[in-house]
C-alpha positions as CSV (number, residue, x, y, z in Angstrom):
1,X,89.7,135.7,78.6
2,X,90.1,133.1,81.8
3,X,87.3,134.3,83.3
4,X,85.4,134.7,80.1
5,X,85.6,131.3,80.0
6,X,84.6,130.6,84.0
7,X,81.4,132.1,83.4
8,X,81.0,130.1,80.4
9,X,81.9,127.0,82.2
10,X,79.7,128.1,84.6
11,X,76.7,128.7,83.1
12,X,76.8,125.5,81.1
13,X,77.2,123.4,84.6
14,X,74.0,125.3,85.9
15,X,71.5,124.6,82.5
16,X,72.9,120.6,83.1
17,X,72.1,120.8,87.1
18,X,68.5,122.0,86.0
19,X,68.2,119.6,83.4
20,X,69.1,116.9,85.0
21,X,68.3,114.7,88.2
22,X,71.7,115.4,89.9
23,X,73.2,115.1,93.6
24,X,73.2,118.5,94.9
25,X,76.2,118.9,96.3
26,X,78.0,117.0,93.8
27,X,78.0,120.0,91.3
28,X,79.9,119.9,88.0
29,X,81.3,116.2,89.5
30,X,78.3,114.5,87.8
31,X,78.8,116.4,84.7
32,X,82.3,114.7,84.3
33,X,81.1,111.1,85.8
34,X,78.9,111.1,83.1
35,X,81.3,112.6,80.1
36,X,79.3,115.5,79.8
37,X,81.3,118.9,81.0
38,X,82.8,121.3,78.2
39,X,85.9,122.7,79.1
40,X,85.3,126.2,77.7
41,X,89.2,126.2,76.5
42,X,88.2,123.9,73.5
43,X,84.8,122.9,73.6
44,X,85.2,119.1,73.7
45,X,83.5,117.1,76.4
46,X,85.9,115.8,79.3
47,X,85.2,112.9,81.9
48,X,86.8,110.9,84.6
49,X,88.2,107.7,85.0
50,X,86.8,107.9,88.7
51,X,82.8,105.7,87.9
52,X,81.5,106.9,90.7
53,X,81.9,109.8,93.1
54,X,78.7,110.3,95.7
55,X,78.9,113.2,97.7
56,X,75.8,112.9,100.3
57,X,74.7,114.1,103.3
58,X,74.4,110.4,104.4
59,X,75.6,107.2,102.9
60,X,74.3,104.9,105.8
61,X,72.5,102.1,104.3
62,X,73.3,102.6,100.6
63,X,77.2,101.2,101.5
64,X,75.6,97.7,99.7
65,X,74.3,98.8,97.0
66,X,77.3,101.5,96.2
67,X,80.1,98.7,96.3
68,X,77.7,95.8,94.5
69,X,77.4,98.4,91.6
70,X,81.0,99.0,91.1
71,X,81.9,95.2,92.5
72,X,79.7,92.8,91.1
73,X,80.3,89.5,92.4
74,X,83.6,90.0,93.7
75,X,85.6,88.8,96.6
76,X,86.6,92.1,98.6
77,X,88.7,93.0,101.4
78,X,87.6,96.1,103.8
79,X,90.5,97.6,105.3
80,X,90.0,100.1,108.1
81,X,92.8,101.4,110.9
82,X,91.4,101.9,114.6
83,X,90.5,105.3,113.9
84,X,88.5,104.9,111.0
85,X,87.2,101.4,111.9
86,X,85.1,103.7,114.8
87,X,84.2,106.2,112.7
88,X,82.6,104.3,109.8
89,X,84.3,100.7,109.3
90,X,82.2,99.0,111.5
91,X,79.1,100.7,110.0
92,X,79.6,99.4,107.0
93,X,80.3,96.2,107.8
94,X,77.1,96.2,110.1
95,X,75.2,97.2,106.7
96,X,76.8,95.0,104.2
97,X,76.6,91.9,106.0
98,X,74.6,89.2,104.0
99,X,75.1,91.6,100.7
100,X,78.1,91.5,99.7
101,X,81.1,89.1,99.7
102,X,83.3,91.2,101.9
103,X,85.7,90.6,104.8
104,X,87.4,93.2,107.1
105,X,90.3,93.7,108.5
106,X,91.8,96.5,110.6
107,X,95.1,97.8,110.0
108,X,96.7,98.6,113.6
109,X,99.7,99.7,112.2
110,X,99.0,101.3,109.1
111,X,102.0,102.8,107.4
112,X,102.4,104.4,103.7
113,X,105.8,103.3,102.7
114,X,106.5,100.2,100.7
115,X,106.4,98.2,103.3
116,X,103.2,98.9,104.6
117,X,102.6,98.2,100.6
118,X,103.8,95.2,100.3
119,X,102.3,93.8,103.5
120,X,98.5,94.7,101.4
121,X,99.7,93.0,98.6
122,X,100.2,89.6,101.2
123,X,96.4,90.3,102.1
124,X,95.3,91.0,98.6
125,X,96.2,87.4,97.2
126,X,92.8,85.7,98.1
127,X,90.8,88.7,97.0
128,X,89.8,90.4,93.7
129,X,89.9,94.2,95.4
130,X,89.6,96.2,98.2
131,X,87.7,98.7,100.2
132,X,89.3,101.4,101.6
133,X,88.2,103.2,105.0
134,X,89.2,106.9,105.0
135,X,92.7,108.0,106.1
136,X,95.2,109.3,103.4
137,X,98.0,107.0,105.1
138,X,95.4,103.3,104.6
139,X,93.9,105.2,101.0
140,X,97.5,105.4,99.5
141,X,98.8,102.5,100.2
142,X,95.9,100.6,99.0
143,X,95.4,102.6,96.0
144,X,99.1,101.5,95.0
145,X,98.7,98.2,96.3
146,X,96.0,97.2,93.9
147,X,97.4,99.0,91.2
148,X,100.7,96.9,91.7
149,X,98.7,93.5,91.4
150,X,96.3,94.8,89.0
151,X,93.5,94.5,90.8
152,X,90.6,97.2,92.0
153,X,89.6,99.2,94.7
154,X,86.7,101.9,96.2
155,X,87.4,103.9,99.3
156,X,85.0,105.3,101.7
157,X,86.4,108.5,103.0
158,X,86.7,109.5,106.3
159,X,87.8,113.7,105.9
160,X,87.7,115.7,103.0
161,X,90.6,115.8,101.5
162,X,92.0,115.6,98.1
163,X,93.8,112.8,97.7
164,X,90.8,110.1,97.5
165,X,90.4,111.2,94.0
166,X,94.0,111.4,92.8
167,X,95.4,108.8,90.3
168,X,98.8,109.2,92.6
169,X,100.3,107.3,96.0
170,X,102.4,109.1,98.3
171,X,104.5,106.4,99.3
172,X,107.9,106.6,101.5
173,X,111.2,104.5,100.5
174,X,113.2,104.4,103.4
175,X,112.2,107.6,104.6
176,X,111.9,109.5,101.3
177,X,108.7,110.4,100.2
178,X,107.7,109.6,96.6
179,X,104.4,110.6,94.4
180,X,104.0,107.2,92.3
181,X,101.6,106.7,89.3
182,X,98.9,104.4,90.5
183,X,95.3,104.5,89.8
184,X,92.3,105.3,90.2
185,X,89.2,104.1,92.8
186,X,85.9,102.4,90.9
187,X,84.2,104.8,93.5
188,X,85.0,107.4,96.1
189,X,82.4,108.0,98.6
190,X,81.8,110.7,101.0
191,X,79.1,110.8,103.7
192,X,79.4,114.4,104.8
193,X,77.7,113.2,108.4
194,X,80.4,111.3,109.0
195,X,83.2,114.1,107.8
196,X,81.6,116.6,109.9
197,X,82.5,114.4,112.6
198,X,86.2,114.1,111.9
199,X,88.5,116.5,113.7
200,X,88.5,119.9,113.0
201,X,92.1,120.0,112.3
202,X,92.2,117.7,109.3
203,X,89.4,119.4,107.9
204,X,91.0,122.8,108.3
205,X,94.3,121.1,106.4
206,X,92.3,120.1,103.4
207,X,91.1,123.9,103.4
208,X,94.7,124.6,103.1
209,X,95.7,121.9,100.8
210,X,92.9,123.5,98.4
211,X,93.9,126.9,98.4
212,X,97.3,125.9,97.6
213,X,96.0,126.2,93.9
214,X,97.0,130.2,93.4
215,X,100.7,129.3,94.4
216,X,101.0,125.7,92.8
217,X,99.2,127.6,89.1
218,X,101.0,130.9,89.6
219,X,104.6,128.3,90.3
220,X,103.4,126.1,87.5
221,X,102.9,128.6,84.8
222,X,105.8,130.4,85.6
223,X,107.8,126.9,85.0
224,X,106.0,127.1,81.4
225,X,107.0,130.3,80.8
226,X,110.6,129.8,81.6
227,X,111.7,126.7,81.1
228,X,109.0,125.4,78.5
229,X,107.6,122.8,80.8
230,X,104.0,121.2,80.1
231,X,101.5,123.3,81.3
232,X,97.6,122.4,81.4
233,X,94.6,125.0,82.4
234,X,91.8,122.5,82.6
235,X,91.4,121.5,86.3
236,X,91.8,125.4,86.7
237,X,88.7,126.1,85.1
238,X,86.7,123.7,87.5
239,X,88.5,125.1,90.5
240,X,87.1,128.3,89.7
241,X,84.0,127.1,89.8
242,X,84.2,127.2,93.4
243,X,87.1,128.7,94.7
244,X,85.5,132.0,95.8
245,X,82.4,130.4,97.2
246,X,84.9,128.3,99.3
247,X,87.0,131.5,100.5
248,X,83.7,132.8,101.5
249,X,82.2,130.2,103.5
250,X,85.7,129.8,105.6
251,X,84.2,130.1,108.7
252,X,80.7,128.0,108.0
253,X,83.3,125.3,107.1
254,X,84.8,125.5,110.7
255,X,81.8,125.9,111.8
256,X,80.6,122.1,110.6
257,X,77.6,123.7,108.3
258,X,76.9,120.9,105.8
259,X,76.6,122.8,102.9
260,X,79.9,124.4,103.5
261,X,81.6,121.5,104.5
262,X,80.2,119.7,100.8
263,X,81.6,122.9,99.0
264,X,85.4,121.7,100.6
265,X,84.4,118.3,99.7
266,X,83.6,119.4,96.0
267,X,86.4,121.2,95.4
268,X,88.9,119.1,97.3
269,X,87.9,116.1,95.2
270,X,88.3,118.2,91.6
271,X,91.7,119.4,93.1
272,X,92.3,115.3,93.2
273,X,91.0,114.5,89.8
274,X,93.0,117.5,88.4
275,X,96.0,114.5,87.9
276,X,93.4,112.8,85.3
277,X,93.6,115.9,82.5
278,X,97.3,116.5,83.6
279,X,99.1,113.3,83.9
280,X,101.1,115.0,86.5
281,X,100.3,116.4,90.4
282,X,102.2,119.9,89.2
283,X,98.3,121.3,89.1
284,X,98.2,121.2,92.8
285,X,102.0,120.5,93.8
286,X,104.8,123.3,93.4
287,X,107.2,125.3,95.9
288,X,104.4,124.9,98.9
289,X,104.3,120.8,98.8
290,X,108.1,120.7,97.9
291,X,108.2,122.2,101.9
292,X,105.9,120.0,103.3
293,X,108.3,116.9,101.6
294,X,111.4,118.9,103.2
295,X,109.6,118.9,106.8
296,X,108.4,115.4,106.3
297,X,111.8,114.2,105.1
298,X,114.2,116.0,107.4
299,X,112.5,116.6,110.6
300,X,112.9,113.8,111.9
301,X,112.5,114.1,115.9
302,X,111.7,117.4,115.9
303,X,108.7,117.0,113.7
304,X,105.6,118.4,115.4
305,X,103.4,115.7,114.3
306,X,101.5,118.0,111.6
307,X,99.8,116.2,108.6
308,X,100.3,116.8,105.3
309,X,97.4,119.4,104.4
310,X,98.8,121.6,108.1
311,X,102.5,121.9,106.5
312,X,101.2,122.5,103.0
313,X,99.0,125.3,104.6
314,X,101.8,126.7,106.3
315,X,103.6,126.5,103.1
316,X,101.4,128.2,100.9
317,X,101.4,131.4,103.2
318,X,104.7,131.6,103.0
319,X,104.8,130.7,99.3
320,X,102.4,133.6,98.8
321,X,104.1,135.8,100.5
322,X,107.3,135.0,97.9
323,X,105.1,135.5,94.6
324,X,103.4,138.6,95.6
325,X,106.7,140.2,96.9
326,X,108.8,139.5,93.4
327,X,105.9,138.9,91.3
328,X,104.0,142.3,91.9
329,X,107.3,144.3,91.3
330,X,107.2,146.2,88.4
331,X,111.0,145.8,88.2
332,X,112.5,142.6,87.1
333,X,114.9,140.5,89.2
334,X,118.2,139.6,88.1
335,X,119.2,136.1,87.7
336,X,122.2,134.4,88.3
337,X,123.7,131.2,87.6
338,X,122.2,128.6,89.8
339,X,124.5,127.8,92.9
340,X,124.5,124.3,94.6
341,X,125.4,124.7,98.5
342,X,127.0,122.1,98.8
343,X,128.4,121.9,101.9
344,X,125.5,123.7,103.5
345,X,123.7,120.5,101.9
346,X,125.7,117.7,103.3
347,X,125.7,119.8,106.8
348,X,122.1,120.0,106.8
349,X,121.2,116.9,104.8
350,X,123.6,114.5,104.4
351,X,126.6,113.9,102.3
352,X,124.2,110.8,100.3
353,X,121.8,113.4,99.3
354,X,124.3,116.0,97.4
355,X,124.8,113.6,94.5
356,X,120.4,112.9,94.3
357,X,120.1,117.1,94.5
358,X,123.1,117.4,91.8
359,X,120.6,115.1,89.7
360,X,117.4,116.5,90.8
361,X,118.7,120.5,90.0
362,X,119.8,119.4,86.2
363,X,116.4,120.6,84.4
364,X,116.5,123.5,85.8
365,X,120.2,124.6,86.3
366,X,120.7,128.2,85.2
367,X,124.2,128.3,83.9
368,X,125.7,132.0,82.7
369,X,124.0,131.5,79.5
370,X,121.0,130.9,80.4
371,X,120.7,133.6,83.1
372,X,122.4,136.2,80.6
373,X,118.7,135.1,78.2
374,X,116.6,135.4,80.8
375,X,117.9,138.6,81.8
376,X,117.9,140.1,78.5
377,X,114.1,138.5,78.2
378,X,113.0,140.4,81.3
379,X,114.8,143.8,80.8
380,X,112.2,144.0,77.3
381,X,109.3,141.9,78.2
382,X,109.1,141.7,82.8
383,X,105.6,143.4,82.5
384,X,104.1,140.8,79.6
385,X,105.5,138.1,81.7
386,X,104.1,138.7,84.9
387,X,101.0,139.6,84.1
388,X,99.1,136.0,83.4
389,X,101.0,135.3,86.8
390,X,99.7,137.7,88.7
391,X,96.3,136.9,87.1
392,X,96.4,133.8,88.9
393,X,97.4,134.5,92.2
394,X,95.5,134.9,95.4
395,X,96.2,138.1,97.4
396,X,98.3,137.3,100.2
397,X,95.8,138.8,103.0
398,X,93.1,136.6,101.2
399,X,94.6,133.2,101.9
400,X,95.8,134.6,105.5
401,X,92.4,135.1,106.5
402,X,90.5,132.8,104.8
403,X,92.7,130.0,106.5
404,X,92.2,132.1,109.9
405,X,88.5,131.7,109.7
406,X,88.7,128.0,108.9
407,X,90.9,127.7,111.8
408,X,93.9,126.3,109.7
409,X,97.7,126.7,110.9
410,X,99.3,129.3,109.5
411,X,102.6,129.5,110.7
412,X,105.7,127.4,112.3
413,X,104.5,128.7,115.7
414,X,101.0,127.8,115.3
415,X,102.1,124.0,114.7
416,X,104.9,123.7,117.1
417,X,107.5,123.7,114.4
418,X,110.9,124.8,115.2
419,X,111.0,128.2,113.5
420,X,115.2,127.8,112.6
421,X,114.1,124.1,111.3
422,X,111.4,125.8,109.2
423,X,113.3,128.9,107.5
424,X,115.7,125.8,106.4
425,X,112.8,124.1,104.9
426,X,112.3,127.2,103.2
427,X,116.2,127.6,101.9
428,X,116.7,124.1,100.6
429,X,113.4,122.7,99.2
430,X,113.9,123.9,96.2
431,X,116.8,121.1,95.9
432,X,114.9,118.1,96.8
433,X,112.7,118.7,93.9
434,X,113.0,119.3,89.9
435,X,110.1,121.5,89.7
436,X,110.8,125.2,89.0
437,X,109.5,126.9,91.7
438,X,109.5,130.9,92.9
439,X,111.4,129.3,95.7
440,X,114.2,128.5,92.3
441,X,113.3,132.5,91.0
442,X,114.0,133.8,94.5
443,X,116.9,132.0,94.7
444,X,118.6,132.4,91.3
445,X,118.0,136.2,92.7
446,X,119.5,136.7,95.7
447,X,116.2,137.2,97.1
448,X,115.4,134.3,99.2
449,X,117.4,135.0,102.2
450,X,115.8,138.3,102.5
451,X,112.3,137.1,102.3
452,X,113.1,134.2,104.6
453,X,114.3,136.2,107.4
454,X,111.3,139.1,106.9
């Protein structure tokens, strides 16, 4: 039935390419700038809040007329950090000058936590928006900046990752990571000369923080199942649009080919906007980002310096490896009442974050009542339940190659992560979280140890 409704989807994208004057390599993006995609689940035209996504093999010299469009006559601020001033600040500035009412300035110190925040907000008083400059760490903390004094921004990306289209911040309160309603950019522009450009690294991790779909749907669904949380199928339908022809062209991607690299940009930036049918960043944020918050959170000195899209990457393999091993069994687990560690907890976390898990676990604490249900609902219907799961999922070997070719990390070793460090990560996540994760399944089943230490 899904992929009944793919190929519909699918079909209906390809008569609206050929019947209308569309960007190339934006794909079923203009169909949903423009209101006009059917989401074969219901038939009813979807669109965007986003007014503009350009996805083009070069932007330079259209920078004017792309911000005057969305930012008629208003007083903008173009914010940049050093990095991403060189790579395509001080173009745009250089092409804008005398067309727009825009002043720059370059963040030195750019920082994604409230404070960095707040310090925007400061620079934001004598201006009516702001233009972003690529980098997830200066996108996220303007996009919640304007959105806290209700005022607009466009960004100008600088790799191609997911978050420029996201409706979501990923800000840090002293030290702790949060994903914050915001919203979202007038426009999101990306010149794929200038992504081809950007380190291969970061575009390897937004490979990775892609094909994190199979375990975040197959995570997600199961949370449906079990504990009757929302669930919504739309962005997965425009995923698999592309997902295959992504997994494919792994290697072109590493390679720099443009058409590959727009593919990653396409998908990466419907992975974003999948928050705007949701409401929520479950569609692309289960067990593997709840270890890349963990690393983030807890590493501390011994963090390797890996970005956000090379942990999730990490993550997702080992994620993967988690659903396939209990999922593809045609035996059911058996489930036991949820146990807090709690001395393990304040050992490895701190004795302030034991009453925040306590708080965190309470949706979805299994108590012997519950676990007696779900056992007697798996001893009659394991089979029916596992089946739309395993419908979902990737095969492990896929996303372990795939990633190879692209050149992404794929294990502790391979980013310089202590490997004792990184089975923890694996152990506690699931309590720094309340989404219901395999990582809660394995655990409930005194199975997570044993895949842990395989």
């Amino acid at each position: 039935m899904f992929m009944t409704l793919i190929n519909q989807s699918i079909n209906h994208s390809l008569n609206l390419q050929k019947n209308t004057n569309m960007n190339k390599h934006n794909g079923v993006i203009d169909d949903l700038s423009n209101g006009k995609w059917i989401n074969p689940a219901d038939n009813k035209n979807y669109g965007i809040p986003i007014k503009k996504i350009e996805i083009s093999e070069s932007l330079d010299g259209l920078e004017a007329e792309l911000i005057n469009k969305l930012h008629p006559n208003q007083k903008l601020l173009l914010v940049s950090d050093p990095f991403t001033y060189k790579a395509m600040g001080s173009r745009i500035i250089n092409n804008i000058k005398g067309k727009a009412n825009i002043h720059e300035y370059v963040w030195e110190k750019p920082s994604s936590s409230i404070e960095g925040v707040d310090f925007l907000r400061t620079k934001l008083q004598n201006y009516d928006g702001m233009i972003a400059v690529g980098s997830g760490t200066v996108s996220d903390s303007i996009k919640y900046a304007t959105f806290l004094e209700k005022k607009v921004y466009s960004v100008f990306a600088t790799t191609p990752m997911n978050a420029y289209t996201t409706g979501t911040a990923s800000i840090s309160f002293k030290g702790i990571k949060k994903s914050l309603v915001a919203h979202y950019a007038q426009g999101v522009f990306f010149d794929l000369e200038v992504l081809s450009k950007c380190p291969k690294r970061l575009t390897a991790a937004a490979f990775a923080d892609v094909i994190c779909r199979t375990t975040a749907q197959v995570d997600w669904l199961m949370s449906h199942k079990l504990l009757n949380t929302d669930y919504q199928p739309t962005p997965y339908y425009l995923l698999a649009l592309y997902e295959n022809e992504m997994i494919k062209n792994a290697s072109s991607i590493a390679s720099g080919d443009i058409n590959a690299l727009a593919l990653l940009t396409r998908i990466s930036a419907i992975m974003g906007l999948g928050t705007s049918f949701t409401q929520t960043t479950h569609v692309g944020s289960m067990g593997e980002h709840g270890i890349s918050h963990y690393i983030d959170m807890f590493a501390k000195d011994i963090h390797p310096g890996t970005s956000h899209g090379e942990q999730v990457g990490i993550a997702t393999i080992s994620i993967s490896k988690f659903q396939n091993a209990i999922l593809n069994n045609d035996s059911p687990p058996t489930i036991n009442p949820t146990e807090i560690p709690e001395e393990e907890i304040i050992q490895k976390l701190g004795e302030p974050m034991l009453d925040n898990i306590k708080e965190i676990m309470k949706p979805k604490l299994f108590d012997t009542e519950k676990s007696d249900y779900i056992n007697n609902f798996f001893s009659k219907n394991w089979l029916e339940f596992v089946q739309p799961l395993r419908e979902k999922m990737l095969d492990y070997n896929t996303i372990w190659n795939s990633m190879g070719e692209c050149g992404a990390l794929r294990t502790p070793e391979d980013a310089k992560l202590d490997s004792n460090f990184y089975k923890d990560a694996l152990k506690y996540a699931r309590f720094i979280r309340d989404r219901y994760t395999i990582l809660d399944l394995a655990g409930d089943s005194n199975q997570l140890d044993g895949l842990i230490n395989v």
